[in-house]
C-alpha positions as CSV (number, residue, x, y, z in Angstrom):
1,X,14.4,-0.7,-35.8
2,X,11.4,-2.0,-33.6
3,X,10.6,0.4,-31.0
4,X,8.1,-0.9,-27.8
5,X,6.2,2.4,-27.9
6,X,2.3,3.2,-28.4
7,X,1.1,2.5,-32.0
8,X,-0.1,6.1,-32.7
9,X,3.5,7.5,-32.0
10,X,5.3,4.5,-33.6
11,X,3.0,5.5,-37.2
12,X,4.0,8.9,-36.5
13,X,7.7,8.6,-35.6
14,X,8.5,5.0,-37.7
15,X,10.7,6.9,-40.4
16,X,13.0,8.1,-37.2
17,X,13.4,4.6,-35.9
18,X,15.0,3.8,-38.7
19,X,17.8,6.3,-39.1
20,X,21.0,6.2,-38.3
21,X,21.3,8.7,-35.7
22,X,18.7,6.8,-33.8
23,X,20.3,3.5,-34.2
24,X,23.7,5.1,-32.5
25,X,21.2,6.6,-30.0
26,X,19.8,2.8,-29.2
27,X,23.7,1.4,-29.1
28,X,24.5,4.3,-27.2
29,X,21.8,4.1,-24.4
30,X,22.3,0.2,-24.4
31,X,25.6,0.2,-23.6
32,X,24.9,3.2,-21.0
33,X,22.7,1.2,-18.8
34,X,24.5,-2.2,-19.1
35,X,27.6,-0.4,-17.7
36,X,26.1,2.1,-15.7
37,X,23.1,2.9,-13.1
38,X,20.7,4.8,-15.2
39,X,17.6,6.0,-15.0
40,X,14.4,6.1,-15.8
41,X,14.0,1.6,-16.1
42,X,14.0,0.7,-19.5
43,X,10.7,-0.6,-19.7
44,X,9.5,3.8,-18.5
45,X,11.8,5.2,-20.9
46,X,9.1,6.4,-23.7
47,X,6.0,6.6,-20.6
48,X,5.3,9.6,-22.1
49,X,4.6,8.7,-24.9
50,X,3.1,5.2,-24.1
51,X,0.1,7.5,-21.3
52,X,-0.7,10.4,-23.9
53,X,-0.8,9.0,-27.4
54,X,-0.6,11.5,-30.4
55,X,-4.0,11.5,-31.2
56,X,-4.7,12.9,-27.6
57,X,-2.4,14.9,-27.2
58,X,-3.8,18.4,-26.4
59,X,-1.3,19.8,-24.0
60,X,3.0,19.7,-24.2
61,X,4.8,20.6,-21.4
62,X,8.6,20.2,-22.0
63,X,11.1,19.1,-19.5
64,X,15.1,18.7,-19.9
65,X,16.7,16.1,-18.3
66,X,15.4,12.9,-16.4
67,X,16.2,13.2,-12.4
68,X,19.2,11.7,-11.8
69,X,18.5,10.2,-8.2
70,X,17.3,6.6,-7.5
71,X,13.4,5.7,-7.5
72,X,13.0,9.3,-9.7
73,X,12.4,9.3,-13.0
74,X,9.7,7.1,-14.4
75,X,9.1,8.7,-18.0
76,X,7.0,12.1,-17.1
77,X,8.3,15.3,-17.6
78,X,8.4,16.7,-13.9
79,X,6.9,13.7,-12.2
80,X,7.7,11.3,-10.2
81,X,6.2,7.9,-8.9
82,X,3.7,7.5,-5.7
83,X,6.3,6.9,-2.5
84,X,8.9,9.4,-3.5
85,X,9.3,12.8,-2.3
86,X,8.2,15.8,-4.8
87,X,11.3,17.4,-6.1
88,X,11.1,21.2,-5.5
89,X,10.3,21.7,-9.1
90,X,7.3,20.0,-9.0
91,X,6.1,22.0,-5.4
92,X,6.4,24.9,-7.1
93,X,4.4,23.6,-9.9
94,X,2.1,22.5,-7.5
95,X,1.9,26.2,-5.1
96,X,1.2,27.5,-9.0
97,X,-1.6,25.3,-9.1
98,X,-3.3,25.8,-6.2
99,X,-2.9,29.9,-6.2
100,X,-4.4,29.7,-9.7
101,X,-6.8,27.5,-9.4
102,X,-7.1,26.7,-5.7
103,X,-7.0,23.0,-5.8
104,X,-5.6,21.2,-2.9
105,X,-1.8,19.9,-3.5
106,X,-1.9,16.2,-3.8
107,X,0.2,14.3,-1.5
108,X,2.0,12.7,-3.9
109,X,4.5,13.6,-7.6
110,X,2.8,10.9,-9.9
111,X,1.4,13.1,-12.8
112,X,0.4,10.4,-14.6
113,X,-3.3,11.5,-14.2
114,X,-2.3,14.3,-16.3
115,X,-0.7,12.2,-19.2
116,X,-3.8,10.4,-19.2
117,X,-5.7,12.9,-20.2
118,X,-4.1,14.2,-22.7
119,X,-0.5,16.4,-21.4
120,X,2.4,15.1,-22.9
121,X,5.1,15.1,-20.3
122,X,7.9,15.5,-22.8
123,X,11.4,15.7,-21.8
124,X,14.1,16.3,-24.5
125,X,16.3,13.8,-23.0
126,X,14.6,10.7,-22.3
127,X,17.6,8.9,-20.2
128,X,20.5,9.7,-17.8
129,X,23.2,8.1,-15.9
130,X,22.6,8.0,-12.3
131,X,23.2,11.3,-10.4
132,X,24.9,12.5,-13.6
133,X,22.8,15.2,-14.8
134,X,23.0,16.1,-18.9
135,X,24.7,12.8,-19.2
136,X,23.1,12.1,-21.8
137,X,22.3,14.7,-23.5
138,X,23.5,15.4,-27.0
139,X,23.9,11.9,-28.1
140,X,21.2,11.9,-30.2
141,X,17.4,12.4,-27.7
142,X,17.3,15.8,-28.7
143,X,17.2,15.3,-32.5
144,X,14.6,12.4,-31.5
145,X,12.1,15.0,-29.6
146,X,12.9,17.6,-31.4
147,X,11.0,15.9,-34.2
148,X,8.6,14.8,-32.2
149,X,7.0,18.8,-31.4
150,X,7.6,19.1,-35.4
151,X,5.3,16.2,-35.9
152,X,2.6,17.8,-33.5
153,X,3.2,20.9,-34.7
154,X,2.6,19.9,-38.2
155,X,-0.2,17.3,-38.4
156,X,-2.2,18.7,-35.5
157,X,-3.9,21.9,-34.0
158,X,-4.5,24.2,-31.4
159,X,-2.5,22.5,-29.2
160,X,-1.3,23.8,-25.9
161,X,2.7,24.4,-25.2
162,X,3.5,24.8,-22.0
163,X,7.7,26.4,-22.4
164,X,9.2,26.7,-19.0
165,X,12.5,28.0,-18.4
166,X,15.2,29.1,-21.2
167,X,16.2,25.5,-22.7
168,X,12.5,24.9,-23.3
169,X,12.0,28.7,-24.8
170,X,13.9,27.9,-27.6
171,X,11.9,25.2,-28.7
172,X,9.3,27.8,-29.8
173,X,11.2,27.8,-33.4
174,X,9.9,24.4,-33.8
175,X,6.0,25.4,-33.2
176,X,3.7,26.8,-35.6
177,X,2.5,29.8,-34.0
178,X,-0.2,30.3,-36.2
179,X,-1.3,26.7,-35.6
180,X,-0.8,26.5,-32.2
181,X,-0.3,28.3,-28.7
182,X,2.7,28.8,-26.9
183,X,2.5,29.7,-23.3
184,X,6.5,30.7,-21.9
185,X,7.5,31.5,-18.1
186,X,10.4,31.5,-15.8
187,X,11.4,27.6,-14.9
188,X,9.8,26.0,-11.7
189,X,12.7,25.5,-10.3
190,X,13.6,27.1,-6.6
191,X,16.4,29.1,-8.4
192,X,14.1,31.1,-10.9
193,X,10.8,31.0,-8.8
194,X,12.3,32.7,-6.0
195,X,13.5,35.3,-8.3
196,X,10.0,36.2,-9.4
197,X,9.6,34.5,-13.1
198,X,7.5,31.0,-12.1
199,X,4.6,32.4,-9.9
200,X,1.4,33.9,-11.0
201,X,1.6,32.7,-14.9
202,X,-1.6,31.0,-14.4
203,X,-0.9,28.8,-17.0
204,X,-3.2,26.1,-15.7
205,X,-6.0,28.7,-16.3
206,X,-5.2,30.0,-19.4
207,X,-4.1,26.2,-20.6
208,X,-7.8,25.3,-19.8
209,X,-9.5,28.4,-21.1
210,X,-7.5,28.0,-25.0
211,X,-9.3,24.0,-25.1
212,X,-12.4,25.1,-23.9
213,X,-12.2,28.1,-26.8
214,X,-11.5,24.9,-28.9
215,X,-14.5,23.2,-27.4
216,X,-12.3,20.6,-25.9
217,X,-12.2,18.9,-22.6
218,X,-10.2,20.7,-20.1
219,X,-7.6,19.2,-17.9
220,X,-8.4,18.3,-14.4
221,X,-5.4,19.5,-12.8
């Protein structure tokens, strides 16, 4: 199957266009947003993929779902596009930020500046019918990016993998540990931030300190 997605990832991932679980995927989300509002716009689905190829891929941080409300989602784990409010997720992320590493919050939820330089902003399911959320999961996205933290896992190193929350905790059994590290807190979310598992991880710290052990670039948050 011809994927639109950036050539680094389509050499990586071309065996899993062509299997059958991904062509039932395809059908699947086809039909989904011919007969439905969903979300992100086609032509954003694989963003993540498209900003932060595999070869520059340093950091991972792992989202669920895509949001589900209009002018949302645009392919980034966690972000959303300049002109729409920050979901509370993504303030908390940012309040994180700025007590670990006091930088001033931007005024915006585009983290494409982020992809850019290297964080893959990976959610397991890359579409969803509109304020539907887990529509789609289990229809075959999982399966898809499940294979794509094996592939980073196993063809490169020392990355960075940022595990929020319990659904992305569990992906640690994909991750060499040996290889790799694996940072894991509470989710951003309102819910379990205000219950005392988000804030103070400093994971935009210690994310920085393991690449520059690694004598690579950090991120500029």
């Amino acid at each position: 199957m011809e994927v639109q997605i950036e050539a680094t990832w389509k050499k990586i991932l071309k065996d899993e266009f062509e299997k059958p679980y991904f062509e039932s995927l395809i059908g699947f989300v086809k039909s989904e947003y011919k007969n439905h509002k969903c979300f992100p716009k086609g032509s954003d689905i694989f963003n993540a993929f498209d900003f932060c190829s595999f070869d520059d891929t340093k950091v991972i941080i792992l989202g669920q779902d895509p949001y589900h409300g209009p002018g949302q989602a645009h392919g980034l784990s966690f972000s959303v596009p300049k002109g729409t409010p920050t979901p509370p997720s993504l303030q908390n992320i940012y309040r994180e930020l700025k007590d670990d590493l006091n930088i001033d919050l931007p005024n915006h939820g585009n983290l494409e500046n982020w992809a850019k330089q290297g964080v893959l902003l990976l959610n397991a399911t890359l579409t969803v019918r509109a304020h539907e959320a887990g529509s789609h999961q289990n229809k075959g996205w999982e399966i898809f990016t499940d294979e794509v933290i094996k592939k980073l896992s196993e063809e490169k190193e020392g990355l960075v993998f940022l595990l929020w929350g319990g659904f992305a905790k569990k992906k640690s059994k994909l991750i060499n540990s040996l290889k790799h590290h694996i940072l894991t807190s509470g989710h951003p979310s309102p819910l379990s931030a205000n219950r005392g598992y988000w804030f103070g991880n400093k994971h935009f710290s210690k994310t920085n300190q393991l690449l520059e052990d690694q004598n690579k670039t950090p991120i500029d948050w």
